[in-house]
C-alpha positions as CSV (number, residue, x, y, z in Angstrom):
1,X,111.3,127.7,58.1
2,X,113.0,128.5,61.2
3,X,109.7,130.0,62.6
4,X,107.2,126.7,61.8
5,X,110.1,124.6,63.1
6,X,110.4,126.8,66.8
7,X,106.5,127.2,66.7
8,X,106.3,122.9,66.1
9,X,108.8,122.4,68.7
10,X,107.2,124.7,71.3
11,X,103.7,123.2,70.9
12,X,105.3,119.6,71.1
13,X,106.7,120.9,74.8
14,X,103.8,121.9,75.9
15,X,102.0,118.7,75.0
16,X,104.2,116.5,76.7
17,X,104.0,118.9,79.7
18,X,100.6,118.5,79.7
19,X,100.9,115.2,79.7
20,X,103.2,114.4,82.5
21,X,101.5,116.6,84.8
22,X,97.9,114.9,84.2
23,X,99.5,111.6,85.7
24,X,99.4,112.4,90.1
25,X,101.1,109.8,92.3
26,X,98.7,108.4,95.1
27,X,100.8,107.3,97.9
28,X,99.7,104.4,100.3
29,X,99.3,105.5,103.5
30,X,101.6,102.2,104.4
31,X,101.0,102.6,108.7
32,X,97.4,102.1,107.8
33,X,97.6,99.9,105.2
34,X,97.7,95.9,106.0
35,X,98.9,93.2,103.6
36,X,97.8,89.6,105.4
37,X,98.5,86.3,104.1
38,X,97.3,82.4,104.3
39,X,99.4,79.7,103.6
40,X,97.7,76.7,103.5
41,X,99.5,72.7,104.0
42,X,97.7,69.2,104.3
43,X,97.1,69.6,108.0
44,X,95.9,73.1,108.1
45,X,97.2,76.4,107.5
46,X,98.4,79.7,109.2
47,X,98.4,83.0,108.6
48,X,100.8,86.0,109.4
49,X,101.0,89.7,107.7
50,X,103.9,91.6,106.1
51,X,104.8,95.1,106.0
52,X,104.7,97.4,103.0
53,X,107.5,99.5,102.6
54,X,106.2,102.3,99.7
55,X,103.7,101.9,97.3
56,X,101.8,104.6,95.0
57,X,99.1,104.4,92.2
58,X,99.4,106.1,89.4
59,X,96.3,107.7,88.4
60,X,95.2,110.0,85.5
61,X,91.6,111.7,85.4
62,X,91.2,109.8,88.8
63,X,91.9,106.4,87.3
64,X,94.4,103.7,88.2
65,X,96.9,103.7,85.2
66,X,99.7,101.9,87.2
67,X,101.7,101.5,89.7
68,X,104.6,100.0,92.4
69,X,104.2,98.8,95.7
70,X,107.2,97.2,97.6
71,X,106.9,94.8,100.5
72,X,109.6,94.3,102.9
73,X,110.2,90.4,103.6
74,X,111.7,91.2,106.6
75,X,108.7,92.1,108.6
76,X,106.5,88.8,107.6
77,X,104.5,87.9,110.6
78,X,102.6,84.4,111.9
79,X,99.6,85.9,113.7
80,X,98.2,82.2,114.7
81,X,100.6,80.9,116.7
82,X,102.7,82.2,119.7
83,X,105.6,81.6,121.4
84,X,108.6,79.1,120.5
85,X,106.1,78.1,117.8
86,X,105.8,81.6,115.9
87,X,109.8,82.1,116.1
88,X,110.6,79.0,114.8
89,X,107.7,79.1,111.9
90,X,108.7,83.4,111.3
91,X,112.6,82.0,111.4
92,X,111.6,79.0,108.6
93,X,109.7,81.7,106.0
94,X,112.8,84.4,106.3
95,X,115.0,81.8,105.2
96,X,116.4,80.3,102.2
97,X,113.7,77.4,102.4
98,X,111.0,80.1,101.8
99,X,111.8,83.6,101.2
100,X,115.2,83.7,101.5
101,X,115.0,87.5,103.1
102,X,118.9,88.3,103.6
103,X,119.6,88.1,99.7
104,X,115.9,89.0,98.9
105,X,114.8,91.5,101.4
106,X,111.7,93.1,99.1
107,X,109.4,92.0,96.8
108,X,107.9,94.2,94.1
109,X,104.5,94.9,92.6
110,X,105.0,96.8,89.3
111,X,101.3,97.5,87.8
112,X,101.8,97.5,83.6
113,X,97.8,98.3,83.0
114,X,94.8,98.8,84.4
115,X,90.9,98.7,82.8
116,X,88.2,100.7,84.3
117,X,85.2,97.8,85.3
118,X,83.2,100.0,86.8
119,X,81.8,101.2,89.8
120,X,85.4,101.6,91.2
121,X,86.7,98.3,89.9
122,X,89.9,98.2,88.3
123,X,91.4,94.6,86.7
124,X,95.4,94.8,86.6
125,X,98.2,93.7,85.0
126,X,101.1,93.9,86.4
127,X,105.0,92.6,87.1
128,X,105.4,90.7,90.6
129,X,108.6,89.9,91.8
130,X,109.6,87.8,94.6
131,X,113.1,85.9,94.9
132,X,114.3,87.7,92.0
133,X,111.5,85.9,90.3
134,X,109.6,88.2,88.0
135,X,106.0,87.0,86.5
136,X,103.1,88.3,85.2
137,X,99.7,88.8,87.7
138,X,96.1,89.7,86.7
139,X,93.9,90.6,89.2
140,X,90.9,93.0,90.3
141,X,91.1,96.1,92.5
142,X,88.3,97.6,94.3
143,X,88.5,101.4,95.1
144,X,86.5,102.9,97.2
145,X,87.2,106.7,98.8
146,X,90.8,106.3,100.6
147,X,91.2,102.9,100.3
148,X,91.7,100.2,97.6
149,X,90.8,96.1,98.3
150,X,92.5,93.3,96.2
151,X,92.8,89.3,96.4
152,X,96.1,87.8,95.5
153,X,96.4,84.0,94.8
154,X,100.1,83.5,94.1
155,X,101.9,80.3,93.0
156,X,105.1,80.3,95.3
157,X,106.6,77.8,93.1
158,X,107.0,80.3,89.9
159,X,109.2,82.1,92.4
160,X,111.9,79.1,93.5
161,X,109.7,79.0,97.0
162,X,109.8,75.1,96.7
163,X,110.0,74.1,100.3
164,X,107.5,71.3,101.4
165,X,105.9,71.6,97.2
166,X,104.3,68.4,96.2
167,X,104.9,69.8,92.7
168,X,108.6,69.3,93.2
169,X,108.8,66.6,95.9
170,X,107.3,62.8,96.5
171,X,106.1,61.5,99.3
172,X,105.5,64.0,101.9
173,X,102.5,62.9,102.7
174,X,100.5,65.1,105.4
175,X,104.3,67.3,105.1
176,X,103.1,68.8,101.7
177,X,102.1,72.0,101.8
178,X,100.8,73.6,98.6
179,X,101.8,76.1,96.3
180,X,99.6,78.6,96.2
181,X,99.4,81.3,99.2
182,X,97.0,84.0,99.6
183,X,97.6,87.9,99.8
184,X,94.6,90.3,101.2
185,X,95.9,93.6,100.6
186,X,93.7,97.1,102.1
187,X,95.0,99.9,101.2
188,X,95.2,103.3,102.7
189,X,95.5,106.4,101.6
């Protein structure tokens, strides 16, 4: 009995170990990697970047299985306007109106699932978090060599980013500006 119960447990060890070593981390290359974003309001819109901190696919059998990428809210960007403008704008989305950077200084993409499409397109499921908001995304990837595209359209509302919302406020006229913001993410690797 002894001898089935090693020769179970043994074979059970190596499956496992099999396992975990089939699954490779793919790290983002995050110096060549850009993450630029659109905001859009009655009047117009503008558009900056921000920084990824660390991010990694997981992949097994050279296929996305999931997934974390971590932006740092500190480094967003305005890239359309300059000067007094862009400080005062940059200032505005750091704070508590927006982003509220000093108690929230990251926001986190955790990927739950991904589904082979085809022809390197992945659609994903995943865990964003932003405020210490976390909801549930869907979206497609497209891999390609080194690099991996995607398309974000985020609802800044879901994520207490209220400032300016017509879905919260009345009357601000040409001052609304609307909820959803855009993400273009290329990824290196």
């Amino acid at each position: 009995m002894n001898k089935g119960f090693l020769k179970s447990a043994v074979a059970i060890v190596v499956v496992f170990t099999t396992l975990a070593f089939s699954q490779i981390k793919k790290e983002v290359n995050i110096e060549a990697s850009t993450v630029t974003w659109t905001g859009e309001k009655v009047t117009g819109s503008h558009q900056g970047t921000i920084a990824l901190e660390k991010g990694f696919f997981l992949m097994e059998d050279d296929k996305i299985v999931g997934g974390e990428f971590v932006m740092d809210m500190s480094s967003i960007q305005v890239t359309d306007l300059k000067g007094e403008n862009r400080q005062k704008l940059e200032g505005h989305l750091k704070s508590s109106d927006f982003f509220g950077i000093e108690k929230f200084p990251e926001a986190k993409l955790v990927i739950t699932s991904a589904a082979a499409k085809g022809n390197g397109k992945y659609g994903i499921v995943g865990d964003l978090t932003i405020k210490g908001e976390t909801h549930p995304i869907t979206f497609d990837v497209m891999m390609e060599g080194d690099s991996a595209k995607t398309h974000l359209t985020i609802d800044r509302s879901k994520y207490d980013v209220r400032y300016g919302s017509g879905s919260f406020f009345d009357n601000l006229g040409d001052k609304t500006i609307y909820d959803n913001f855009e993400l273009d993410i290329v990824l290196k690797f």
